[in-house]
C-alpha positions in Angstrom: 8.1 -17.2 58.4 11.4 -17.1 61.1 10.8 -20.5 62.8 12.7 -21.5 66.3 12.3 -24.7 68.5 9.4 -25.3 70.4 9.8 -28.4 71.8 9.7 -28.0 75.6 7.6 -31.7 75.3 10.3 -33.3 73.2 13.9 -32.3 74.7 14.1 -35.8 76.2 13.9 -37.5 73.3 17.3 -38.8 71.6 18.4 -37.4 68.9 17.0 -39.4 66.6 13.6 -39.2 67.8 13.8 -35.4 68.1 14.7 -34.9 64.1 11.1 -37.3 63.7 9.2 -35.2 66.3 9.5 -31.9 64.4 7.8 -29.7 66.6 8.2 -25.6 66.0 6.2 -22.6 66.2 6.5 -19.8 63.8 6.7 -16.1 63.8 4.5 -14.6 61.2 5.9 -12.2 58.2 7.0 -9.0 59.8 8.1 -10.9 62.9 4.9 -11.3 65.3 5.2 -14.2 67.1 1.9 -16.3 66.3 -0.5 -16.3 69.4 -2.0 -19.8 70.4 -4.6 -20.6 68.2 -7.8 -20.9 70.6 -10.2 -23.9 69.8 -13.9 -23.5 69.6 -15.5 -23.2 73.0 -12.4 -21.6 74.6 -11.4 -25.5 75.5 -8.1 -24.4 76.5 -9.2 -21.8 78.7 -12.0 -23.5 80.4 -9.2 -26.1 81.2 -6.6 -23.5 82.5 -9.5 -21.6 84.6 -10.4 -24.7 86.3 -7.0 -26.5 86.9 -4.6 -24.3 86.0 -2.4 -23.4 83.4 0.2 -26.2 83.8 -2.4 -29.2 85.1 -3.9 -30.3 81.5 -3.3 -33.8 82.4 -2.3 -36.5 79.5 -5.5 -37.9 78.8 -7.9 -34.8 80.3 -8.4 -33.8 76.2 -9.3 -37.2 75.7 -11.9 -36.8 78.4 -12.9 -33.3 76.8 -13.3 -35.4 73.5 -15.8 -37.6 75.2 -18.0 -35.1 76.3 -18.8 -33.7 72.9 -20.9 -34.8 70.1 -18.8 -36.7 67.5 -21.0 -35.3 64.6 -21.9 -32.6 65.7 -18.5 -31.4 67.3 -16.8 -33.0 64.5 -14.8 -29.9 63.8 -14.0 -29.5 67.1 -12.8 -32.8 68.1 -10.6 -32.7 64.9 -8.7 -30.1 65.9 -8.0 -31.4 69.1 -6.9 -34.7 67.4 -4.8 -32.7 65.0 -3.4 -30.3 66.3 -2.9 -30.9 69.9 -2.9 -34.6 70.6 -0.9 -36.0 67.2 0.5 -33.5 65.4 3.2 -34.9 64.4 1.4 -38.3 63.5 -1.5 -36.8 61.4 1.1 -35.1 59.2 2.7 -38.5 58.4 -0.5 -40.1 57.9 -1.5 -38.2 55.3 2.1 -37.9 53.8 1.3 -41.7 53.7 -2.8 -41.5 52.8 -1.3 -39.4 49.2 2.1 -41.0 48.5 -0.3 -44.6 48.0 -3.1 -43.0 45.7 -0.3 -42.8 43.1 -0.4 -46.3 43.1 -3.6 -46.3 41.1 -1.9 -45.7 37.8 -4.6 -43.0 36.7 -4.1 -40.9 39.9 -0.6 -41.6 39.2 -0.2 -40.6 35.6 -2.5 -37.6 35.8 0.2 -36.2 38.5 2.9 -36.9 36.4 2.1 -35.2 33.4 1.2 -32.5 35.4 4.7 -32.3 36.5 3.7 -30.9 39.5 4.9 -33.3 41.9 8.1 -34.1 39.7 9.2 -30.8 38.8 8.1 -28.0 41.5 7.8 -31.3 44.0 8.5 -29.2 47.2 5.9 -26.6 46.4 3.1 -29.1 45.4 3.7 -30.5 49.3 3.8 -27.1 50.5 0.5 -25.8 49.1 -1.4 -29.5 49.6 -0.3 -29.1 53.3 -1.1 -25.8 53.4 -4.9 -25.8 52.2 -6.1 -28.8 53.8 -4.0 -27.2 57.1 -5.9 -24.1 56.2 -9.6 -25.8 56.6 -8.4 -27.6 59.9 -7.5 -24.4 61.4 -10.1 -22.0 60.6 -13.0 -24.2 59.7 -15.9 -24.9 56.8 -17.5 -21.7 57.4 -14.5 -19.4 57.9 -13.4 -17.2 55.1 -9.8 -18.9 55.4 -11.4 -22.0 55.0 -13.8 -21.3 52.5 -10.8 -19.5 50.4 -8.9 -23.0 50.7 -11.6 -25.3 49.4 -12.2 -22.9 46.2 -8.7 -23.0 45.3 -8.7 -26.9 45.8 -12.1 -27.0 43.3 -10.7 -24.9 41.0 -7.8 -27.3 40.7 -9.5 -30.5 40.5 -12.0 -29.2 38.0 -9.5 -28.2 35.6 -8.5 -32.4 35.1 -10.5 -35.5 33.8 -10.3 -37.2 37.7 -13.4 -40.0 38.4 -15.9 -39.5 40.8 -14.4 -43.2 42.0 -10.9 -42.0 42.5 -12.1 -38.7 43.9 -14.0 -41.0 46.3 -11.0 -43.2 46.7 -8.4 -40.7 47.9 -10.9 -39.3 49.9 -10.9 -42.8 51.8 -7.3 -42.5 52.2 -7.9 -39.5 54.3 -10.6 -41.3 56.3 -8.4 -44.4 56.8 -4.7 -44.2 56.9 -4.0 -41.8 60.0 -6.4 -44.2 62.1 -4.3 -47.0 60.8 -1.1 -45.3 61.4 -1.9 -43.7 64.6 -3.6 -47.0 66.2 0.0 -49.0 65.1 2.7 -46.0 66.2 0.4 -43.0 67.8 1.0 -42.3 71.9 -2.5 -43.9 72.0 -5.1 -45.6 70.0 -7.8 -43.2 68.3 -11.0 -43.3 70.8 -13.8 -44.1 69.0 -15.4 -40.4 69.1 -12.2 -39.5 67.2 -13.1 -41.8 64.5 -16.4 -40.6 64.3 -15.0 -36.8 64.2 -12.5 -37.5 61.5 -15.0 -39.9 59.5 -17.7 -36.5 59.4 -15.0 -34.1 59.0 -14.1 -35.7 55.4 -17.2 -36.5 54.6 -18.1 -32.9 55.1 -14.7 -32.3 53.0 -16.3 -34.3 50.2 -19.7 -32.7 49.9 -17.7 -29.2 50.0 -15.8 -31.0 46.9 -18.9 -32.0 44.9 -18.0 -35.7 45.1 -21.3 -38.1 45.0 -21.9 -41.1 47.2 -19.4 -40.5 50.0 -19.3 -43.3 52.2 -21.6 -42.6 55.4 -19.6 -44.7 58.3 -15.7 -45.2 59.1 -16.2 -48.9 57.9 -17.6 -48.1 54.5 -14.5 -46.0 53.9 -12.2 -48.9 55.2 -14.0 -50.9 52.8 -14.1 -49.1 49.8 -10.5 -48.2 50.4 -9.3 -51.7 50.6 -11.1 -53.2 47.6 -9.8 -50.1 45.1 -6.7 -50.6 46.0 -7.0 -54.5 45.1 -8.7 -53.8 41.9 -6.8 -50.5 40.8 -2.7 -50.7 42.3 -0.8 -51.7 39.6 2.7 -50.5 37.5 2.9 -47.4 35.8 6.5 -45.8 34.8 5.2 -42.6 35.4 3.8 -43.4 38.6 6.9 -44.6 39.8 8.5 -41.3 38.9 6.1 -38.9 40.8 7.2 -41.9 43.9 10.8 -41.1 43.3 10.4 -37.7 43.4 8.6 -37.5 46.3 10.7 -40.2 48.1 13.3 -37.2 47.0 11.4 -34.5 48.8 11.4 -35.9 51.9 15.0 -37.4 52.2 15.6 -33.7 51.0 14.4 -32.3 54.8 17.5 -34.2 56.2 21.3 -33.8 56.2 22.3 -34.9 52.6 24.1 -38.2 54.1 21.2 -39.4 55.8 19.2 -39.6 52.4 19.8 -43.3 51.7 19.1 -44.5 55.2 15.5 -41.8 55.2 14.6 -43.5 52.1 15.2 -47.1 53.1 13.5 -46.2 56.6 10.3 -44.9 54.2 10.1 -48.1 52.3 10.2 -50.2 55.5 6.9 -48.4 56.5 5.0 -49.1 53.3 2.9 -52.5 52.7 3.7 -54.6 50.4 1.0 -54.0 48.0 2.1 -50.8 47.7 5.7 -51.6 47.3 4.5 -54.1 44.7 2.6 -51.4 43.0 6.1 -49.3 42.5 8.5 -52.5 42.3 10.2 -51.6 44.9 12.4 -54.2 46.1 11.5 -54.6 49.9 13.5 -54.0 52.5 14.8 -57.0 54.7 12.6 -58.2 57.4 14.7 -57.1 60.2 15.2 -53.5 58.8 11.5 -53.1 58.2 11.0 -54.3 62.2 13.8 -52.1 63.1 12.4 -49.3 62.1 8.4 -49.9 62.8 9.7 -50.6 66.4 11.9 -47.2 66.5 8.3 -45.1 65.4 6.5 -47.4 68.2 9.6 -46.1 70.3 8.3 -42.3 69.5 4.7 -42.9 70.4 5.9 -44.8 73.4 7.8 -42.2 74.7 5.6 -39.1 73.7 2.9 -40.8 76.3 5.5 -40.2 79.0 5.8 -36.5 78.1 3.3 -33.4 79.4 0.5 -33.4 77.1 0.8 -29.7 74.6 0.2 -26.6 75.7 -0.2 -24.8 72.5 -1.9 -25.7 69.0 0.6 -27.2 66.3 -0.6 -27.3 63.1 1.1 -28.7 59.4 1.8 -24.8 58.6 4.4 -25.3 61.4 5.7 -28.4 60.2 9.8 -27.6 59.5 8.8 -29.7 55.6 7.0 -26.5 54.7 9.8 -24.2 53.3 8.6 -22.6 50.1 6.8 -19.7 52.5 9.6 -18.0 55.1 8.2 -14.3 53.7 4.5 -16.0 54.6 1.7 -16.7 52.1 -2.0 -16.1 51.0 -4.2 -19.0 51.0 -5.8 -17.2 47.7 -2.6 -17.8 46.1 -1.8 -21.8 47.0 -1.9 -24.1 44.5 -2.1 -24.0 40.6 -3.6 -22.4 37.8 -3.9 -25.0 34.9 -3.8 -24.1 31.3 -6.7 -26.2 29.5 -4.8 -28.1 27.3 -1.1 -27.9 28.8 0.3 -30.6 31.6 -2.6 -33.2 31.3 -5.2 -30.3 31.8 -7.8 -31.1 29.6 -10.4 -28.6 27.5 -13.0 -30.0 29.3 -14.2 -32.8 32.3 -15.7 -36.2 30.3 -17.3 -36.7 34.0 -18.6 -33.5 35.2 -20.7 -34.9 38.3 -17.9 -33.5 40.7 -17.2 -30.2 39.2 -20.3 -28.5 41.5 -19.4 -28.2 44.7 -21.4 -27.4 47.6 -19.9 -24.3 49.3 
């Protein structure tokens, strides 16, 4: 996938704050040029019929949120959300919402052993993004998206993973880019948005088999917060899938920025989390250095026109292990029972059916 600069809505920005904004569109293998991906509805057209191509106002897809049906149109007003109004903030989010599940030393150990995310680290974030990008995109009911969630069953089936973490780092999905967004986003979530994202996941985790999703933003918020008390704790081979990915993402930078990246990354985390990892944390005035620098970014991106065209994560300048393109069908892994922590068989087998 060729890759150029698409950030009419970001040339303003220092330099600094550009590098962090990471907008680009693509060109698809054999050079077309991607055309904007249309959202149900033909929002983006009814807008440009009745105002005009360059009058989307900041807040008018806000407004457009508003008028539809936050279960219903949970799909919908997702994609909006993602993939025209935060783009960039979603995919740190949910950098954020996985890095902390390896804090629960069973997440994190499983991971590990699987080597995935310490040996081939850069491909294990490619084809996460990709897949759950995938869904976004195309939908439940789409054959893209359909393909996507059978290659992400067929993954998880293949280890011994709880129904309670399965639960658990589907909270983190739920949770984190509300937090994050509603502390360094352009603009808070509106509540419809919460709704949205609450159904989209939950719809996620019935596609996944896992029992007992929570039914309401606040359960997950809940159930999120107390796991993590009971469950963070030490584990050396947690710690060494967080270095590695720590790695992977200092990695997307010049080579001399790596120290400062990973520093900056730390001084975003909590400190349960960097507890969790023993992490030393950083000094009070880095950590407020930096969290006001991200407010900077949201700060300024509410000053800039509002996007014109879709962004999704498949467009995100992390995902390099693709430039010739790639088939959702082939994302991911193929465990060998009894190789890399895959075991013969599930002990809890209540989340191996999934509901496609």
């Amino acid at each position: 996938m060729l890759s150029r600069r698409a950030g009419a809505d970001v040339r303003n920005l220092p330099a600094y704050l550009r590098i962090m904004s990471n907008t680009q569109t693509i060109l698809s293998p054999g050079g077309r040029r991607d055309s904007p991906h249309l959202l149900p509805h033909n929002v983006e057209l009814e807008i440009g019929r009745q105002k005009g191509d360059d009058a989307v106002k900041r807040f008018e897809r806000l407004e457009r949120i508003r008028r539809l049906d936050p279960v219903a149109d949970a799909e919908e007003i997702y994609r909006i959300s993602v993939a025209y109004e935060f783009p960039w903030d979603y995919s740190r989010a949910l950098e954020l919402a996985l890095y902390r599940t390896y804090a629960v030393p069973a997440i994190g150990r499983l991971l590990a052993r699987t080597a995935e995310l310490t040996e081939r680290t850069q491909k294990r974030y490619d084809d996460t993004v990709l897949l759950l990008d995938t869904i976004v995109e195309h939908g439940f009911a789409a054959q893209e998206g359909r393909t996507a969630i059978r290659r992400i069953n067929q993954m998880h089936r293949s280890y011994d993973i709880s129904d309670d973490d399965m639960r658990y780092v589907l909270s983190t999905f739920v949770v984190m880019p509300r937090r994050w967004i509603d502390a360094y986003g352009w603009r808070r979530l509106a509540r419809h948005e919460i709704v949205a994202g609450t159904e989209y996941y939950r719809t996620l985790g019935r596609h996944m088999g896992i029992p007992d999703i929570p039914g309401t933003y606040e359960e997950f918020e809940t159930l999120l917060d107390t796991y993590e008390q009971a469950h963070f704790g030490w584990d050396e081979e947690a710690r060494r899938v967080s270095d590695a990915t720590l790695g992977l993402m200092a990695s997307w930078y010049p080579r001399p920025l790596a120290p400062l990246l990973r520093t900056a990354t730390l001084a975003l985390l909590d400190e349960p989390l960097l507890r969790a990892f023993r992490y030393p944390p950083p000094g009070a005035a880095t950590s407020a250095l930096v969290r006001r620098a991200v407010r900077t970014r949201g700060r300024l991106v509410r000053l800039l026109p509002p996007r014109r065209a879709s962004h999704f994560a498949r467009q995100n300048r992390e995902v390099k292990g693709y430039p010739d393109g790639y088939r959702v069908a082939d994302l991911g892994t193929r465990p060998v029972p009894g190789l890399r922590g895959c075991p013969v068989r599930r002990r809890d087998s209540s989340a191996a059916g999934p509901a496609e």
